[in-house]
ZADO-621824 format. One line per field, with one value per residue: residue number from 1; residue in three letters; x negated, y negated, z of N, C-alpha, C, CB in turn. Coordinates in Angstrom, 2 decimals, decimal comma, padded with zeros to 5 digits. Glycine has a CB too. Layout:
REM residues N
nr <- NUM	...
rest <- ala	...
n.u <- X	...
n.v <- Y	...
n.w <- Z	...
ca.u <- X	...
ca.v <- Y	...
ca.w <- Z	...
c.u <- X	...
c.v <- Y	...
c.w <- Z	...
cb.u <- X	...
cb.v <- Y	...
cb.w <- Z	...
REM end
This chain:
REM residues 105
nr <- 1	2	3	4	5	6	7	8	9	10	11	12	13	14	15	16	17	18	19	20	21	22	23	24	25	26	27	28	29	30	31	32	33	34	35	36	37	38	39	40	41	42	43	44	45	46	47	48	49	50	51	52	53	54	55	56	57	58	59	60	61	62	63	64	65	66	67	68	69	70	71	72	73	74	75	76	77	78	79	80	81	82	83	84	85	86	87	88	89	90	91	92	93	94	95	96	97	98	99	100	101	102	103	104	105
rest <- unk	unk	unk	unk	unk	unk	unk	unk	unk	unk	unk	unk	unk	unk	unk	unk	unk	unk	unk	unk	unk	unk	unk	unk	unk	unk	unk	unk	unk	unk	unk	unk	unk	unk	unk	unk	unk	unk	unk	unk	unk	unk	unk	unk	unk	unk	unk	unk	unk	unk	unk	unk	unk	unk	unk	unk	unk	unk	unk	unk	unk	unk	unk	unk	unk	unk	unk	unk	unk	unk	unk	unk	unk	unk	unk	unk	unk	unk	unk	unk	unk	unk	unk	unk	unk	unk	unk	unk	unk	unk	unk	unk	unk	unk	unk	unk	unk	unk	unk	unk	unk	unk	unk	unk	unk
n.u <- -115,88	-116,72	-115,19	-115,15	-118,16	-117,20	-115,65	-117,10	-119,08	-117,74	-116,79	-119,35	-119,80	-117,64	-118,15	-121,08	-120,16	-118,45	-120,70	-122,36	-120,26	-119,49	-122,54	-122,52	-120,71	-122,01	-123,96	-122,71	-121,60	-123,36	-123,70	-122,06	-119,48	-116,56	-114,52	-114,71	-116,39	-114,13	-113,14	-114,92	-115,14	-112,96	-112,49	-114,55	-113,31	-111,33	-112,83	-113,87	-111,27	-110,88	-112,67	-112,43	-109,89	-110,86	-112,71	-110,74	-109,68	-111,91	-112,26	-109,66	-109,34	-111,59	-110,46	-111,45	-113,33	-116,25	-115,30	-116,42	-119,37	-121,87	-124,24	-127,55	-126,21	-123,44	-124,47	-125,29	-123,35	-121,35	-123,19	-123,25	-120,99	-120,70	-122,36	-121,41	-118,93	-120,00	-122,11	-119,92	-118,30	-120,43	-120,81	-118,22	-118,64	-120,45	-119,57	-117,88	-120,04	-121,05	-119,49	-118,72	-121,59	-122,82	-123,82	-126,93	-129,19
n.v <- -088,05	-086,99	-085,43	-083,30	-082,65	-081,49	-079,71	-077,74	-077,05	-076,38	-073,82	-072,20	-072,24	-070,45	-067,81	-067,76	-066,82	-064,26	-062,55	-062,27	-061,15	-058,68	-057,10	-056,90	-055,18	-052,79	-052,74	-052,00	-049,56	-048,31	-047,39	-046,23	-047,27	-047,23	-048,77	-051,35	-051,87	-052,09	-054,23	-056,14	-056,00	-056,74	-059,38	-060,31	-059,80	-061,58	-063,98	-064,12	-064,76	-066,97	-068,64	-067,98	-068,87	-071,91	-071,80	-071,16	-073,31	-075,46	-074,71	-075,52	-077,94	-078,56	-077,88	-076,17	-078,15	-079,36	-081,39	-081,60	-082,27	-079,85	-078,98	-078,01	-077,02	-076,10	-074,01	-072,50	-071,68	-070,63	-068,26	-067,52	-066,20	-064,83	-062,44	-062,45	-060,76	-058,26	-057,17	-056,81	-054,80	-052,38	-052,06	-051,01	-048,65	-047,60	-047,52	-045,60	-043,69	-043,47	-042,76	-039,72	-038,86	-036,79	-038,21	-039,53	-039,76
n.w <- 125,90	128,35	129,44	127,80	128,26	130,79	130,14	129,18	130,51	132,82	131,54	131,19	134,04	134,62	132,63	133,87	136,45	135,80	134,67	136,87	138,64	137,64	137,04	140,27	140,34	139,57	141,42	143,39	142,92	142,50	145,22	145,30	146,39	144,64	145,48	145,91	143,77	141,86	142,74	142,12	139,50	138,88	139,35	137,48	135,67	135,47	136,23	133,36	131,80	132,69	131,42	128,70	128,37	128,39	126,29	123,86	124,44	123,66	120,91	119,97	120,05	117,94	115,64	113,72	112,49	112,68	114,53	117,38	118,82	118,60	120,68	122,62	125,12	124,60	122,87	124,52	126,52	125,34	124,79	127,04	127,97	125,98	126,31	129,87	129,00	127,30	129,38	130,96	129,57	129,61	131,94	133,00	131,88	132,94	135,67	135,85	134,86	137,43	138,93	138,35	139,01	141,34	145,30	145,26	147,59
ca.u <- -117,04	-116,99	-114,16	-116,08	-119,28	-116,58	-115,50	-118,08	-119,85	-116,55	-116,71	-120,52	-119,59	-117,05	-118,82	-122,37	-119,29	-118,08	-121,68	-122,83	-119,38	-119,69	-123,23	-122,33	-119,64	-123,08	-124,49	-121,24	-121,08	-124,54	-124,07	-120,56	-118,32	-115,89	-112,99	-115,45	-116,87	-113,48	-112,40	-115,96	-114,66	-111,49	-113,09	-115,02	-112,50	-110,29	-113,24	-113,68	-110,03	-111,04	-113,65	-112,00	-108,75	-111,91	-113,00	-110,00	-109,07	-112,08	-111,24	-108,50	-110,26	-112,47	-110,17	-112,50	-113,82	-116,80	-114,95	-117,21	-120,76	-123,16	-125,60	-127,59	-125,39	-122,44	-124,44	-125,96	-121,94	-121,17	-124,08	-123,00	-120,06	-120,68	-123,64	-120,84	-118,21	-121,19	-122,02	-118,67	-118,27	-121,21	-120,32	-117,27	-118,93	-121,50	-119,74	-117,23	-120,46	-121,59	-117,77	-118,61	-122,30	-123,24	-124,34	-128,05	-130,29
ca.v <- -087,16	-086,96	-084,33	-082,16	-081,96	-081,16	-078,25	-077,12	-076,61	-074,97	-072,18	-072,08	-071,88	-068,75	-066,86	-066,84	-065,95	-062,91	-061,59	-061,85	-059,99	-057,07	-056,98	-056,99	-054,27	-051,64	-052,51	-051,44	-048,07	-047,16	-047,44	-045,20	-047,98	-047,86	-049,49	-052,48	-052,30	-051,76	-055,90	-057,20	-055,86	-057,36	-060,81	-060,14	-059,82	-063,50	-065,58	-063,90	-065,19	-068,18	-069,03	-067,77	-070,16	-072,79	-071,38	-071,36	-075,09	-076,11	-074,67	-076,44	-079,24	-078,78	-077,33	-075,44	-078,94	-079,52	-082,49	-081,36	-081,90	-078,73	-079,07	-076,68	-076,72	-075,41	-072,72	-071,78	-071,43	-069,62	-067,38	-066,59	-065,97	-063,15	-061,29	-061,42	-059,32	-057,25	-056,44	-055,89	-053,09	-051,74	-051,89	-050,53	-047,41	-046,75	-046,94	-044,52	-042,35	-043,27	-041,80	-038,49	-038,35	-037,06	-039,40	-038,70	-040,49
ca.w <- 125,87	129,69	129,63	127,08	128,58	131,97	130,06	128,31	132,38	133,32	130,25	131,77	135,13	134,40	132,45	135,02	137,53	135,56	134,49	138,77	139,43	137,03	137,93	141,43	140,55	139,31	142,45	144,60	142,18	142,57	146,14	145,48	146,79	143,72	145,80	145,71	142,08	141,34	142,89	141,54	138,30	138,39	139,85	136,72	134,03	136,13	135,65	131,82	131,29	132,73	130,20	127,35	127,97	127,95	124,77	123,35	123,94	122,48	119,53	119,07	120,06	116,99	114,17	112,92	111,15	113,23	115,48	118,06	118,46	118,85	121,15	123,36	126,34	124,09	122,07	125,88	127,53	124,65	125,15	128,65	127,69	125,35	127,58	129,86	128,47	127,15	130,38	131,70	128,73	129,49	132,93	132,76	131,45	133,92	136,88	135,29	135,33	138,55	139,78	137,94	139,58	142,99	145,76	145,58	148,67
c.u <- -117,25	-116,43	-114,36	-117,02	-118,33	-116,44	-115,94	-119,14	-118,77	-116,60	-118,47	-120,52	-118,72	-117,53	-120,29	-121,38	-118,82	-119,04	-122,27	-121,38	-119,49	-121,33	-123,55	-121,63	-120,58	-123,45	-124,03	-121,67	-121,89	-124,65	-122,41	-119,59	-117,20	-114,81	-113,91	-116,01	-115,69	-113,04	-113,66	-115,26	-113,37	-111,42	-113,87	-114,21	-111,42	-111,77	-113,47	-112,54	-110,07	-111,59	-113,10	-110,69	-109,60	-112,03	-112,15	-109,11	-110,35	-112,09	-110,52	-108,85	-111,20	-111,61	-110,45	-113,08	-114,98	-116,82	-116,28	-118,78	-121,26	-123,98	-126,07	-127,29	-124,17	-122,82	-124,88	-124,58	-121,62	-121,60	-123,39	-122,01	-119,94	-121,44	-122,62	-119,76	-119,11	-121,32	-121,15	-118,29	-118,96	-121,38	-119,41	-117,61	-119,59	-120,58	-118,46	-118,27	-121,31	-120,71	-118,52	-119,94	-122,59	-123,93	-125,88	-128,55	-131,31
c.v <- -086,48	-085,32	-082,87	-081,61	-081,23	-079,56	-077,36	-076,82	-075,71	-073,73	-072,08	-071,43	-070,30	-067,75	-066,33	-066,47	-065,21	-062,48	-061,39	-060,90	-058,99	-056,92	-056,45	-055,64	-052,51	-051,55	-051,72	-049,93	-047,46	-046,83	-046,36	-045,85	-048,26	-048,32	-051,07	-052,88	-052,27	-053,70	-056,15	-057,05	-056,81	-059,17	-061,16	-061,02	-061,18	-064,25	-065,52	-064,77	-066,63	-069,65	-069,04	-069,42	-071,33	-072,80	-071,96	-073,12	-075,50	-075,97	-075,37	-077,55	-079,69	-078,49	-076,94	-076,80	-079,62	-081,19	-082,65	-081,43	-080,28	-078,76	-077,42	-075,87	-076,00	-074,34	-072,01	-071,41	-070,61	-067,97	-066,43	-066,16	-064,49	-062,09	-060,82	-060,53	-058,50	-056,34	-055,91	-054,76	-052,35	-051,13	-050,97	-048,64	-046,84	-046,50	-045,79	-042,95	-042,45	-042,36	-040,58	-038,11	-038,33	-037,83	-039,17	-040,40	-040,80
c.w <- 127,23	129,61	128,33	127,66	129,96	131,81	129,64	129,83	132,81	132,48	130,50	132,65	135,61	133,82	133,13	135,81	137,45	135,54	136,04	138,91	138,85	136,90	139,43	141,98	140,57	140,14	143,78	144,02	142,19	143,87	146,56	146,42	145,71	144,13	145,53	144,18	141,22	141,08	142,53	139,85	137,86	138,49	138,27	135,47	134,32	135,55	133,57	131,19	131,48	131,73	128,75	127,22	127,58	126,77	124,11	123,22	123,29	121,40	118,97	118,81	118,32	115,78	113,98	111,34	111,23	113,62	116,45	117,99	119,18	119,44	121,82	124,48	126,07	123,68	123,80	126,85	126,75	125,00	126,13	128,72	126,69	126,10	128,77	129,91	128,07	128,14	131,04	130,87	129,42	131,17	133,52	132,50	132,59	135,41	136,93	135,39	136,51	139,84	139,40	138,78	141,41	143,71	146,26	146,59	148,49
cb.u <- -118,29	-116,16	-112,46	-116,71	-120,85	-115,17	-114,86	-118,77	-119,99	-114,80	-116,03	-121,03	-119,03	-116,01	-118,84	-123,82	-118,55	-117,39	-122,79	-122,86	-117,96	-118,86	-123,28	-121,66	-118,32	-124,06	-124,75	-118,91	-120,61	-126,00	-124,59	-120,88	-118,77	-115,70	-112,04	-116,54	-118,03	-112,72	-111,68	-118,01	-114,39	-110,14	-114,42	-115,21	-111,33	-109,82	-115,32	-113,33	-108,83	-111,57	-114,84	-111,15	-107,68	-113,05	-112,95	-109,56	-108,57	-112,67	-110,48	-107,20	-111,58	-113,74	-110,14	-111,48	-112,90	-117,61	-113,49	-116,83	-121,76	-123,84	-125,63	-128,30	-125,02	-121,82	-125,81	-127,20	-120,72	-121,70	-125,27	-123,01	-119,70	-121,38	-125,37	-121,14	-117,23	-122,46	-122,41	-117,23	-118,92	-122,25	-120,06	-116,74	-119,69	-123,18	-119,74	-116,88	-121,20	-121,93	-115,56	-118,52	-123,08	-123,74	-123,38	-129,23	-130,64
cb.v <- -087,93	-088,26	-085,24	-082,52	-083,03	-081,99	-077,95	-078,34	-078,22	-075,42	-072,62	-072,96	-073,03	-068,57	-067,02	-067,77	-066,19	-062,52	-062,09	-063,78	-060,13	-056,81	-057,62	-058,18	-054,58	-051,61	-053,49	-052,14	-047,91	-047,56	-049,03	-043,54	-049,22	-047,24	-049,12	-052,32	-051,17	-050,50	-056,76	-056,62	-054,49	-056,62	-060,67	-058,86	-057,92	-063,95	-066,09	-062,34	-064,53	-067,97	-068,04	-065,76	-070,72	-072,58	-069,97	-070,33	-076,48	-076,46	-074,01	-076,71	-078,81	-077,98	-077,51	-073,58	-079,95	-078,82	-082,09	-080,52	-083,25	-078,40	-080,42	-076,52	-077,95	-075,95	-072,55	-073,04	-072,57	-070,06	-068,06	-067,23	-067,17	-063,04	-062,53	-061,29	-059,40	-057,85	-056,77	-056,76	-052,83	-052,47	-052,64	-051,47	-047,37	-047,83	-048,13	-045,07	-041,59	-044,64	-041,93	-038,26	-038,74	-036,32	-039,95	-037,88	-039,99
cb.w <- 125,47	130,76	129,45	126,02	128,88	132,17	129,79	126,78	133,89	133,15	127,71	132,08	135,47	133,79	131,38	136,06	138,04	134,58	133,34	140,38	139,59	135,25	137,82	141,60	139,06	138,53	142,62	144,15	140,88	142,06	146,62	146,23	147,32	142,75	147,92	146,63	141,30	142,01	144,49	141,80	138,22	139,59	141,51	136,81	133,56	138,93	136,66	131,53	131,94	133,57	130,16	127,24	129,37	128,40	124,37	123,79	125,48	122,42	119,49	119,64	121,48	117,14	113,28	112,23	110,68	112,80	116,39	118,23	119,07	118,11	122,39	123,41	127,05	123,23	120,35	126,85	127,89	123,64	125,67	130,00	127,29	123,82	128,68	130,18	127,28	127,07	130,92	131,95	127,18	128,71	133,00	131,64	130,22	134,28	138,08	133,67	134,28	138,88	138,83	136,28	138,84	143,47	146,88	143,85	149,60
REM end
């Protein structure tokens, strides 16, 4: 159980560390640093991959036969986990139009 709740904090721990970097990356782009929102982005989409491989073992872990218990530390890593890729889309977009707009003061 130890080595569940371990990784079920690690697929936690990566996904609040992608949604602060693409976050981090709007803050660079509004400030028209996109060489910088470019590596928060990309810091972004490593710990994303990070989480997901997480994901993806417990999956297996479970079968799809509910091995696994459910609690609210799993549906809450989850969570953070979708909000953020969310945000890195949505991310992704803006500072695409923060490139196209001028650098107003």
């Amino acid at each position: 159980m130890d080595d569940l709740e371990t990784l079920i904090m690690e697929l936690l721990v990566n996904a609040g560390a992608a949604r602060s970097e693409a976050l981090s990356a709007l803050q660079l782009a509004r400030k028209s640093d996109f060489s910088g929102a470019e590596q928060a982005m990309t810091q972004s989409r490593e710990f994303v991959k990070q989480a997901h491989k997480i994901q993806t073992q417990l999956i297996g872990m479970d079968e799809g036969s509910g091995k696994l218990p459910v609690n609210l530390i799993t549906v809450h890593s989850q969570d953070h986990l979708m909000n953020a890729m969310v945000i890195q889309d949505l991310a992704g977009d803006l500072i695409e139009l923060y490139r196209r707009l001028p650098l107003v003061k």
